[in-house]
N, C-alpha and C positions, 0 to 999 in steps of 0.2 A: 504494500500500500504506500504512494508517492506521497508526496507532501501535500501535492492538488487536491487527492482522495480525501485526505487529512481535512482541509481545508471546505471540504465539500460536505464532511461528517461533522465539521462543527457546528455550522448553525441547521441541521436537523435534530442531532441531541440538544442545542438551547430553545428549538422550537417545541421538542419535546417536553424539555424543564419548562419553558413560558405557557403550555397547555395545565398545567398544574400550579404555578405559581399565582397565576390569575385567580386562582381555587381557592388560595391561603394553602394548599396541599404540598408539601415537598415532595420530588419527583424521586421516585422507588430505584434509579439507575445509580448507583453511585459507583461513580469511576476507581481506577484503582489508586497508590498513593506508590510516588516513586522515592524512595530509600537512596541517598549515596554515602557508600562505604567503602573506609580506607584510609591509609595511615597518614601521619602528618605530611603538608605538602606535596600530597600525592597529585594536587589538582581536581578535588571535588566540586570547588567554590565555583570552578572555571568552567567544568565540564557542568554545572546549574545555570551559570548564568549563559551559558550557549545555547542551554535548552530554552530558557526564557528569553532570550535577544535582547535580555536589557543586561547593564552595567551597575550592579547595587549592590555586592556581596564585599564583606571588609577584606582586604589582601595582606600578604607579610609574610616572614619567615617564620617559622614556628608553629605553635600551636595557635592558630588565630580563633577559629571556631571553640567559642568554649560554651558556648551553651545552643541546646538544638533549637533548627530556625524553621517549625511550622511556614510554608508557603505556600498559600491559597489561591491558585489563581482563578476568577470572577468571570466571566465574560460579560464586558458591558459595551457601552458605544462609547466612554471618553477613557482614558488612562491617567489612573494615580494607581496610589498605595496608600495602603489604611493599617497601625500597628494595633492589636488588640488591647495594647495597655495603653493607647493615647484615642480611643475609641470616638469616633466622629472626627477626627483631623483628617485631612484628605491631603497628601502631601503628592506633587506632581511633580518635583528635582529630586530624581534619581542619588545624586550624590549626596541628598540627606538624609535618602531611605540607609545610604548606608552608613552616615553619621549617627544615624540615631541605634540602629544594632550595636555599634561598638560601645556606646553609650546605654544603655540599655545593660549589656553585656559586664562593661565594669561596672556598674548600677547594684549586679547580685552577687557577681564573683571577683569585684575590685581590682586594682591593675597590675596584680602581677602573677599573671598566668591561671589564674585560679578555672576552675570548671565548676557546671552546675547543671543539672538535669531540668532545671524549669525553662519550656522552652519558650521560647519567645514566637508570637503567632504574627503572621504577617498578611495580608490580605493585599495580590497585584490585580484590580479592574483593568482590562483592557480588553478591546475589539479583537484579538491576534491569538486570542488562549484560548484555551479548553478549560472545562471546570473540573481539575483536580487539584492535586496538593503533591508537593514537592519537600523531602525534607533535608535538610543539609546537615551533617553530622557530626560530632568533633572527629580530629586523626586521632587512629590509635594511636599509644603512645604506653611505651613500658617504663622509661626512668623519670617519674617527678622533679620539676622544677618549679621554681619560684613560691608561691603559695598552693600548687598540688599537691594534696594526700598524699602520702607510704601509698596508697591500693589505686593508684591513679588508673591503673590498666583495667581492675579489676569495677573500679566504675564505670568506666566508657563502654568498660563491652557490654555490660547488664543497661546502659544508656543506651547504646546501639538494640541491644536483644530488646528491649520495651517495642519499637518499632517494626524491623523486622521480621518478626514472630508471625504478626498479622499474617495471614493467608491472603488480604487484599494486598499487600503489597511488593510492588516489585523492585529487586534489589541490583543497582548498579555496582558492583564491586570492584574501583577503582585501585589499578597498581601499576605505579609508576615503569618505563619499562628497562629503566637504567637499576633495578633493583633486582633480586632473586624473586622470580613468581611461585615458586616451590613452596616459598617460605612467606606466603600473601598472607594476611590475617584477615582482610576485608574477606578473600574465597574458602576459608576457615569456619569465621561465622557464617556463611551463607550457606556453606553446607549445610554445619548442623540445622538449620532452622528449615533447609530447602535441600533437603537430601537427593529427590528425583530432578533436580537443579531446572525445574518449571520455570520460575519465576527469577534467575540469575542470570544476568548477563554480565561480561566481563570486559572493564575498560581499560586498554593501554593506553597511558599519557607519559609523555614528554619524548617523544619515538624521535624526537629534532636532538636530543642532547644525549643520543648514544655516542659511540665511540665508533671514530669513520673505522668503516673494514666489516663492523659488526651491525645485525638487525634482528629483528625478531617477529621474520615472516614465517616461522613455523611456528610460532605461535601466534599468529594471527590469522594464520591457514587452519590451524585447530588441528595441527597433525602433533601438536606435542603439547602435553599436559593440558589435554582439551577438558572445554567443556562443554552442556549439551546444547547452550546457544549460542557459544562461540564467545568470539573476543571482538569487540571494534578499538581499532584503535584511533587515536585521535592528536592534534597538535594545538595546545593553550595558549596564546598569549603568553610572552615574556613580560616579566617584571619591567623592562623597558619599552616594550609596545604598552605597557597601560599607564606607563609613567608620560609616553609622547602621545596617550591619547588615542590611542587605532583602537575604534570601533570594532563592534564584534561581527560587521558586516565585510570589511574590510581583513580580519581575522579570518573568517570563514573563507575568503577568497586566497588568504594566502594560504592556506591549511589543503585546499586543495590542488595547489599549483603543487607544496612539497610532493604530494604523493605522487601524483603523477610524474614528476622529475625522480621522482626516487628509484631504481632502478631494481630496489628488491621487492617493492610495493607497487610497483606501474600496472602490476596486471590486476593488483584486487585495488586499486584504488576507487570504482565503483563501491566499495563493500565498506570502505573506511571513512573517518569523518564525520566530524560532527551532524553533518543532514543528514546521513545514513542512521547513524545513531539515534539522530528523532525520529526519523523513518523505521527502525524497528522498534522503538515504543511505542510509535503512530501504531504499528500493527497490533503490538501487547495489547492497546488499548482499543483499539478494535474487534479484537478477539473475545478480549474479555464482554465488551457491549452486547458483539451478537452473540455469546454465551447467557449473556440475561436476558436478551428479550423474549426468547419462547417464552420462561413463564410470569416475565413482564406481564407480556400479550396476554396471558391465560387471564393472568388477573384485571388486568382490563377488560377483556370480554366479559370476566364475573360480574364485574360491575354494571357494566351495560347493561347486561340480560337483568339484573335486579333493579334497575330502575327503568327499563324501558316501556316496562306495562302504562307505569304512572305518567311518565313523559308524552306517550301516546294520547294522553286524552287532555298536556298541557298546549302540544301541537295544535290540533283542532282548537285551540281559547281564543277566540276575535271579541275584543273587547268593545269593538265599532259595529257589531251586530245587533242590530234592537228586538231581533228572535230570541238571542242569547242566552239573556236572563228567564223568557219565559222556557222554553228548551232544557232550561238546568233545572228550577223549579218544579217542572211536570216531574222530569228523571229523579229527583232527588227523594218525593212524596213518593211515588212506585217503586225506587228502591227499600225504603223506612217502611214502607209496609209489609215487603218480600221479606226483609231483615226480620221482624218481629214478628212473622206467622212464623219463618221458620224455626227464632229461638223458642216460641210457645211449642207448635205442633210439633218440632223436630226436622231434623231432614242430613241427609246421608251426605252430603257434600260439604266442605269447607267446617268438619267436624271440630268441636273445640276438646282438647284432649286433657286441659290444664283446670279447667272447674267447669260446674255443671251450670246448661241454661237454666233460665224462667222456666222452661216448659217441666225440665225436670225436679227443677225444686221446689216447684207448685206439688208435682205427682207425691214428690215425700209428703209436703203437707197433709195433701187428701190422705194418703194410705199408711204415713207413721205418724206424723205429728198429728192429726186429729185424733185417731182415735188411743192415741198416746192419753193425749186430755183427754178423753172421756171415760176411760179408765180409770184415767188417777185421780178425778174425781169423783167417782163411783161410787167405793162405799170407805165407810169408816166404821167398821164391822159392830163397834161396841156402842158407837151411836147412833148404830141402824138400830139394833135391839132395844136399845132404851128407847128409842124415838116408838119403836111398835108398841113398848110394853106400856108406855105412856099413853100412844092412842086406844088401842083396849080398853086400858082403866079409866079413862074419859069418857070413850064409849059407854060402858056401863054402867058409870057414874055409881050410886051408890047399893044399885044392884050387884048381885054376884052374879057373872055370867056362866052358863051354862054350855054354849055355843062359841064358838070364833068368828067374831063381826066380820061383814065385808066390807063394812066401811072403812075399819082399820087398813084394811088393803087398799083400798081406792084413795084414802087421803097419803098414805105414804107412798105410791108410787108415783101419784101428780106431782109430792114434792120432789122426786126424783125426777121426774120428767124434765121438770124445772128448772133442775142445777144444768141440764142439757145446754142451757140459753147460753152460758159463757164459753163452752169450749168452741162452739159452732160461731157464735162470732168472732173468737178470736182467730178461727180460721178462716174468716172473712179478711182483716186485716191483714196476717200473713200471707193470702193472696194478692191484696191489694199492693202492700208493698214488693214484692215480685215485681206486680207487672209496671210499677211507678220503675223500678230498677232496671226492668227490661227496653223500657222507654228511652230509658238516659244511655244507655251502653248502645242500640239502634240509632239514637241523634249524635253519634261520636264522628259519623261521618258527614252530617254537615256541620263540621266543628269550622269549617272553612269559611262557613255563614254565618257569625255569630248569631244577628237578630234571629235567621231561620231559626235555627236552632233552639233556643233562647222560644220562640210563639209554637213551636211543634210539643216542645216539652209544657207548655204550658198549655194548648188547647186538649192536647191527649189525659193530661195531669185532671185537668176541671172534668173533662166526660168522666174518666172513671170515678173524680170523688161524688159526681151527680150518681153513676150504677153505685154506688157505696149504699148510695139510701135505699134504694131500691131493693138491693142483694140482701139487705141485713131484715128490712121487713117481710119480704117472704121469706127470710129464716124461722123468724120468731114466729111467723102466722104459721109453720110446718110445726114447730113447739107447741102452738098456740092449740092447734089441728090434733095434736095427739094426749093433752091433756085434757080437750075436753069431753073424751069417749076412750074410756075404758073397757077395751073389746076382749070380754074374759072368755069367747067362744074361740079364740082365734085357735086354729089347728097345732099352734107351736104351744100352747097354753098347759101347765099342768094338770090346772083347775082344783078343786079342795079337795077330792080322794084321794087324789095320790099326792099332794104337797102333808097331808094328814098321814097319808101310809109313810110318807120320807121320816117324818115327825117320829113316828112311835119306832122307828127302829135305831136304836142307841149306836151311833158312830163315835164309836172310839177307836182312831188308829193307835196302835201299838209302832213302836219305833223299827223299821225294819231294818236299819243299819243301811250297810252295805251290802244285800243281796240283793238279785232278783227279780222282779214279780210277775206274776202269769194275772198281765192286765189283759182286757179285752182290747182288739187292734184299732180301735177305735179311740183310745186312750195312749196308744205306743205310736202312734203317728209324731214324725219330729216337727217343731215348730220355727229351730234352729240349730246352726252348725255356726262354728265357726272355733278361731284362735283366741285366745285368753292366755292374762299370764296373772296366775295367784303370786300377791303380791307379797302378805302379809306372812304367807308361810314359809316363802324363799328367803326371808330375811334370816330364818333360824340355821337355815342351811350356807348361808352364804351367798344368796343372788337372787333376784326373782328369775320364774322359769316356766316356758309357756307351755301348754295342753292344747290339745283338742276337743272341745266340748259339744257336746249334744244336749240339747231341751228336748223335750216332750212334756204332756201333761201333767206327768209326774213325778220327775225327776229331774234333775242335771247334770248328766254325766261327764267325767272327763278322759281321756286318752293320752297314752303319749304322742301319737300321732297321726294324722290325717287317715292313717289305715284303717282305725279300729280296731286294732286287731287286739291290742293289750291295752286293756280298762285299768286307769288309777283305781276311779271311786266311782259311787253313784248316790248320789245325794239326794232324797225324797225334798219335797218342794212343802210338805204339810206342814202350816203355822209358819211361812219362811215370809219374810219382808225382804224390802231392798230400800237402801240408800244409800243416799252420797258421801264420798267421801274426800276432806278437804286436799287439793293436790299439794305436794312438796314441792316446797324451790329446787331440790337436786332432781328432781323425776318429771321427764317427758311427757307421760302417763297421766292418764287419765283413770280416776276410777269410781268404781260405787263397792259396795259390802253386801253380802248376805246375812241374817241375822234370825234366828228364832227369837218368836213372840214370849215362846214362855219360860225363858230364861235358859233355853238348853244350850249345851256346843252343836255347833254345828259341823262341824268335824271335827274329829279326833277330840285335841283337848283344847280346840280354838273356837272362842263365842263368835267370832266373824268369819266370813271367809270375803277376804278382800281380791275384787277384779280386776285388774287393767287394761283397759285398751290404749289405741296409741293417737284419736279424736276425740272431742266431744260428740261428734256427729254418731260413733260408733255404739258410745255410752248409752245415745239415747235409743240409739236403733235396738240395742238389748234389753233395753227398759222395758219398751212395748213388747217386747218378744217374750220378755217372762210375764210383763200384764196377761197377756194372752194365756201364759198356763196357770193365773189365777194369784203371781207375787206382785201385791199390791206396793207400791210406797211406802214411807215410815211419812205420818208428819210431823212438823216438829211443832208440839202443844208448849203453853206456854204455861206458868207453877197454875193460873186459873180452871184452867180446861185440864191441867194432869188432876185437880182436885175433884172437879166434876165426873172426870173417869173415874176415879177411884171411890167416889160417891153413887154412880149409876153402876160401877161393878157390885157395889156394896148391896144395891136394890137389884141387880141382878142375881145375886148368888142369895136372897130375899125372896126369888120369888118361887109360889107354890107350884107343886108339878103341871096342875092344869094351866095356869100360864105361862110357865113355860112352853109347852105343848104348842100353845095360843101362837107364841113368839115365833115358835121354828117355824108352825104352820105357814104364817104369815109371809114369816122370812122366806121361806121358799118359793110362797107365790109371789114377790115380791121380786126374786130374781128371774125365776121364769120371764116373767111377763118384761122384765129390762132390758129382759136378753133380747126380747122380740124388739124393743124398741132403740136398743142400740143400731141394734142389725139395719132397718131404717134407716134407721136416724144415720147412720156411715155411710148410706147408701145413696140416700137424699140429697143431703148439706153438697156433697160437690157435684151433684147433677147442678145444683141448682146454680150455683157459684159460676160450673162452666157455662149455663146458657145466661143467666142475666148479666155476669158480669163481663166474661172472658170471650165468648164470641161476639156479644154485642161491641165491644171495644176493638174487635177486630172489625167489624164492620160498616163502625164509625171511620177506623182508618182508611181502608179503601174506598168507601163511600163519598163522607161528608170534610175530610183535613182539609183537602185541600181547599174545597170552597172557603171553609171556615178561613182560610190561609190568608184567601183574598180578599178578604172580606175584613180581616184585621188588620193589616198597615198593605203600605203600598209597595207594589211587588218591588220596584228599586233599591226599596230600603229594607226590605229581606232579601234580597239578592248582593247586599254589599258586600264584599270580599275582603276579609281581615285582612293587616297589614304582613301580618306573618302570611298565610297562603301567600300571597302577591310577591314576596320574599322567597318561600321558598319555591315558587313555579319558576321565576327567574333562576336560582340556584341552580334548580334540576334541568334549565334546559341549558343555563351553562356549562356543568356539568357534562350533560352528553354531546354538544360538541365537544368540550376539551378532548372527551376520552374519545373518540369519532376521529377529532385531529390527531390525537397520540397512537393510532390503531395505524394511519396513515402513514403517520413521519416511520412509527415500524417499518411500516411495508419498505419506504423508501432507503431507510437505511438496508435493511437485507439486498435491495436492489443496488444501491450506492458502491456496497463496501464488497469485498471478499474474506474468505476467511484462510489462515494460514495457520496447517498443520503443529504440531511440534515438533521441533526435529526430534529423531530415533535418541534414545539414548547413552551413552559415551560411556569409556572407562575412565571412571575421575578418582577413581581409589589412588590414585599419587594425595590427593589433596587431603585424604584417610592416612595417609604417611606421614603427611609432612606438619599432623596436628600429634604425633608422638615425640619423649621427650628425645633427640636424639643424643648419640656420646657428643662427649665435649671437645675431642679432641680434631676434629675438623672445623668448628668454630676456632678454636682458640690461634688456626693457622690464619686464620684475614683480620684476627683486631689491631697487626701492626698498621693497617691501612688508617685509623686514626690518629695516629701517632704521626703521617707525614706530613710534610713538609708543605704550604699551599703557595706553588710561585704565580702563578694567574686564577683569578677567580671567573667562575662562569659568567659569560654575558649575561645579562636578561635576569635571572632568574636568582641565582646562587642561592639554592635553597641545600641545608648538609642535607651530603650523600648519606643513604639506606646501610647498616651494616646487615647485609647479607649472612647466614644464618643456618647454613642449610646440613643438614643431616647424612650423616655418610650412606642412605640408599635414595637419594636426589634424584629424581629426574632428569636433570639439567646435562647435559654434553660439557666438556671443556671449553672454553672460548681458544682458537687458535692462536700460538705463540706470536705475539709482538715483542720486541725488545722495549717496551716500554709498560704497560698495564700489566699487572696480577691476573693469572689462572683463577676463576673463582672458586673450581674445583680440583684439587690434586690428583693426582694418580692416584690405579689403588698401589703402585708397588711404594711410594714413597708417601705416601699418605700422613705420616709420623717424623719426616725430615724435619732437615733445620727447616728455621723462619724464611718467608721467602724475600726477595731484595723488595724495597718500598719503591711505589709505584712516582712514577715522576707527573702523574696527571691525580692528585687524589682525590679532588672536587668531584671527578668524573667518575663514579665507579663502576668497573665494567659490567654489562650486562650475562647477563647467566644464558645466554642462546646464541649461541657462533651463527652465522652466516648459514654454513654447508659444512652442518657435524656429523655426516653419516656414519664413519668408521668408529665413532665414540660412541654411537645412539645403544649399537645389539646389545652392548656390553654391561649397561646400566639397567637397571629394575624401572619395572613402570607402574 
């Protein structure tokens, strides 16, 4: 990929960031971040600012870089620089971007030599860049000077490893080429952190200040001590082209005249060179883009397809239509109707999985909640009997009766009939409020209209509280209806023989424990199933712990499990109550108790036997479920009414055989005949419920809303569109251009760019070498090279030579005898000789790659 390509990919990825930014959205592509590493003076600063074509990095001998230099480059339409600790300064002179680094620099690590890991963030806006980041690094460095640490090395590299490490980024591993590359610490660290050497490329700098005779085109060809993306090498500015001022345009032009003159470089000087060199990032990063876009793109199209439905119907909005508002209006009433038959009646489509409709929490009302209440106001067993035993003796006043009155009968069951009135309106109300609920959650979607919204909830809200009155009076006249005719013929009737024959046979159950019973099947029919976890008796054990339980009429049995197969217990349900029980701040649980009336255990050696479920919803549903097999409520009497009981127990266990007789008789016709008119009465209350109140409110809505609609403010001003809708219609069709445009600029880049393989692999285990410690005694032959003598100092640059380093199974070939420069490798046969003679050139120190080493190459390990 050329520069042009380059050039042609940059503003498709900012058109792509600008389809997002417009959003407030930051755009999901983020580039990679280029890392330069390498030792002091190796030329990092140089080979950065070639990359960026500006001139702003501090220069000098030594360790100049001492703290890392975050660089951000911006694409905008004008060029400055922005530092993040002088935030809003927009500085456009170059040469005080890089006054202010060094400044900045001695700021935290003072001036003499110090290092510091806080890096310093830099922000370059201009038309010519791409949006990544660039970071510049300190050189390694192993002997501390001036105010450096003892562990100076030992910081820089865990400085350098912070960076790095990342997987986004890629690592230029800069080494100078008048050094040993054997012994590179920049291709060192990159191994470790980039073992399959993906993301390493390797930079030769200063190839102008080798030593004539010698070069290092086999290692620029990647035939020796390769790596798997090779090496570019490159030529920096001297210390005296930046001192007279030569731009880096002017730089680049001389960098490729060297190569091409160069006569061991003429043939890959295509290959070298700072353009080349942004020319294979240009690809890196290219690479890397069309690696993100497939599932870019995926998540783009996610988006689309999840708002496209909504956008679809913000497309068709002409807000200059004066159809418009009528058009929305009709749709809006014929949706709010569809919406609220289907959460009443139900419907298979667009199920809600997370709570129950109106339609279903009415149905609980009718078939648990009602006749929940009318059970548990039922009886109050010991002031049913005193109430009969009262009517009797009133009836006969001061005669002794002989007979059991039936007036007795008819006055206590009207009163009964009676207490009917409250459970049945109160299942009026809980109807009422339902469908008030179902109203408000169906007007959620003209939430977009406030007023609409706002006269819909209110004309629906007044019809049903008008059927309020309506529903509650034929309740009462069905109450009304069945107290005033006492139909003792009816077919379900005992009638006095046989409520008399119940009478004279003495029931007294006997405790059956836990066995058995051979009931008739009419009696062993289950009422319920379900899980349960006795609470109160897992406490003694260590936990509560759940069963399987079974109701029937006369029992409640429990299991270990679902199977059945193996029964705990079975608990007889005679003289049992139920009540609640207060829940714990540590327990989830929800529960109630079992309790005998007459002071027994009810298991083993426990007077309770406590339930839990894991709702209240569940508690109550078990409620009714033992109502049904006859476990009534506990209430809770207050010391007046406990006295009362104990005073009309007092006249119950008072009274003479035949009134007693009198009482059960009674009492048993008493329940007969309730039983008949419960039955009704459960059967009635929500016929009636569903046609006065529940269909006619449907039929109000499809009928009469709308006129009502029109007829109460003026269609414009129900048809006004909140400021938020108007906001977000706008959004969502921003929105889907942006992402329409970003689906686009995809295309175009896939189209635009190509993609370039990896190359294959390499053997780079030299570089596995040359991080062991090696013997000392091949070092110890090149440190007279600092010891000589410096009679001319290098043009340009005179930056001290590298002491080379290298371990006696090196890579490296001998450099060919000059009578002048040092072998940087000895033979093996003299390996341990005297010292060798000092070199007459020592600024210069020779490169570790001859020319044309073949006959040295076989002989050395690789």
């Amino acid at each position: 990929m050329g520069n042009r390509e380059m050039e042609e990919l940059i503003p498709l990825v900012n058109r792509l960031q600008d389809a997002f930014s417009s959003l407030g959205q930051s755009c999901l592509l983020e580039l990679p971040q280029i890392a330069v590493v390498g030792g002091q003076s190796a030329g990092k600063s140089s080979v950065l600012e070639n990359f960026v074509g500006r001139d702003f990095l501090p220069r000098g001998s030594g360790i100049v870089t001492r703290r890392p230099l975050v660089l951000q480059l911006v694409t905008s339409k004008a060029e400055y620089a922005e530092f993040l600790h002088c935030k809003g300064k927009k500085i456009t002179d170059f040469d005080e971007v890089r006054h202010e680094i060094e400044a900045e620099t001695d700021r935290v690590t003072g001036m003499n030599k110090g290092i510091s890991s806080i890096p310093i963030n830099l922000r370059v806006y201009s038309p010519h860049v791409l949006n990544l980041t660039l970071i510049d690094l300190p050189g390694i460095t192993k002997v501390p000077v001036g105010d450096q640490p003892p562990d100076i090395e030992y910081q820089i590299r865990d400085m350098i490893m912070q960076f790095i490490t990342r997987e986004n980024c890629l690592i230029l591993a800069v080494t100078p080429a008048n050094t040993d590359l054997a012994n590179s610490d920049a291709l060192k660290l990159a191994k470790e952190v980039d073992p399959q050497g993906l993301r390493t490329i390797g930079v030769i700098t200063k190839l102008d200040l080798m030593d004539e005779g010698t070069d290092a085109r086999d290692i620029l060809e990647n035939k020796l001590l390769p790596l798997r993306r090779g090496y570019i090498g490159v030529v920096n500015r001297s210390q005296k082209d930046i001192d007279g001022k030569k731009d880096i345009k002017a730089a680049t032009l001389a960098e490729r005249k060297f190569f091409l003159s160069h006569p061991a470089y003429r043939h890959i000087a295509d290959r070298m060179g700072t353009p080349h060199l942004q020319k294979v990032l240009n690809q890196q990063l290219t690479n890397h883009i069309r690696d993100t876009l497939p599932n870019f793109r995926n998540k783009l199209q996610g988006q689309l397809l999840s708002i496209e439905h909504e956008v679809e119907a913000y497309k068709n909005f002409r807000p200059e239509d004066p159809t418009r508002k009528t058009k929305a209006l009709l749709q809006m009433v014929q949706q709010f109707a569809v919406d609220f038959e289907k959460r009443i009646e139900g419907s298979g489509d667009q199920v809600d999985t997370l709570e129950l409709s109106g339609g279903a929490k009415i149905n609980r009302i009718f078939h648990e909640r009602f006749p929940f209440e009318i059970v548990k106001m039922e009886f109050n067993e010991k002031e049913l009997r005193r109430e009969i035993s009262y009517a009797i003796k009133n009836i006969h006043g001061i005669r002794t009766g002989l007979f059991t009155p039936d007036m007795a009968f008819e006055a206590i069951v009207k009163k009964q009939i009676v207490k009917l009135k409250g459970p049945s309106l109160k299942s009026v109300d809980l109807v009422i409020q339902e469908l008030i609920n179902t109203v408000k959650k169906c007007t959620k979607k003209l939430a977009n209209f406030p007023r609409l919204c706002e006269e819909t909830e209110r004309i629906v809200a007044n019809h049903i509280r008008e059927r309020e009155g309506k529903t509650k009076d034929q309740v009462l006249l069905l109450i009304d209806i069945q107290v005033s005719y006492i139909n003792t013929n009816h077919e379900d009737f005992i009638g006095f023989a046989n409520a008399q024959q119940r009478s004279s046979q003495v029931h007294k159950k006997n405790t059956i424990g836990n066995q058995g019973t051979n009931l008739p099947p009419s009696r062993q029919i289950v009422i319920r199933k379900g899980w349960l976890t006795i609470s109160n008796i897992g406490i003694m054990k260590g936990g509560s712990k759940g069963y399987w339980f079974v109701l029937t009429a006369e029992s409640l049995s429990w299991y270990k499990d679902d199977e059945e197969k193996e029964k705990k217990y079975m608990l007889p349900l005679d003289n049992l109550k139920v009540r609640d029980v207060e829940k714990s701040f540590m327990s989830s649980k929800h529960i109630f108790a079992l309790f005998n009336t007459e002071q027994r255990n009810v298991y083993k050696d426990y007077r309770f036997l406590e339930l839990a479920c894991d709702s209240q919803e569940d508690v109550d549903s078990w409620k009714a479920s033992l109502l049904r097999a006859g476990v009534y409520p506990d209430k809770s009497l207050g010391n007046n009414k406990t006295e009362n009981d104990e005073n009309g127990q007092a006249e119950n266990f008072s009274m003479d055989p035949q009134l007693e007789r009198q009482v059960e008789t009674i009492r048993n016709l008493v329940d007969s005949y309730m039983s008949i008119i419960n039955k009704c009465i459960r059967d009635l209350i929500p016929k009636t419920i569903m046609h006065l109140m529940i269909n006619n409110v449907k039929d109000f809505i499809n009928s009469e809303l709308l006129a009502q609609l029109y007829s109460s403010e003026d269609q414009n001003t129900l048809m006004e569109e909140s400021a938020e809708q108007a906001q977000r219609r706008d959004e969502m069709l921003r929105m889907y251009q942006a992402l329409k445009e970003a689906l686009v600029v995809i295309g175009d880049i896939n189209t635009a760019t190509t993609f370039t393989p990896a190359p294959p692999p390499v053997d780079d285990s030299w570089i596995q070498h040359s991080r062991r410690s090696p013997p000392p005694s091949p070092t110890t032959q090149r440190r007279p090279t600092l010891s000589a003598p410096l009679p001319r100092p290098t043009s340009g640059r005179g930056p001290a030579p590298a002491i080379p380093s290298p371990g006696p199974h090196s890579a490296a070939p001998p450099v060919p005898f000059r009578p002048g420069p040092l072998p940087p490798f000895p033979n093996s046969g003299d390996s341990f000789g005297a010292p060798p003679q000092v070199p007459s050139r020592p600024t210069r120190a020779p490169p570790s790659v001859p020319r044309r080493p073949p006959p040295a190459v076989p002989g050395r390990p690789s």
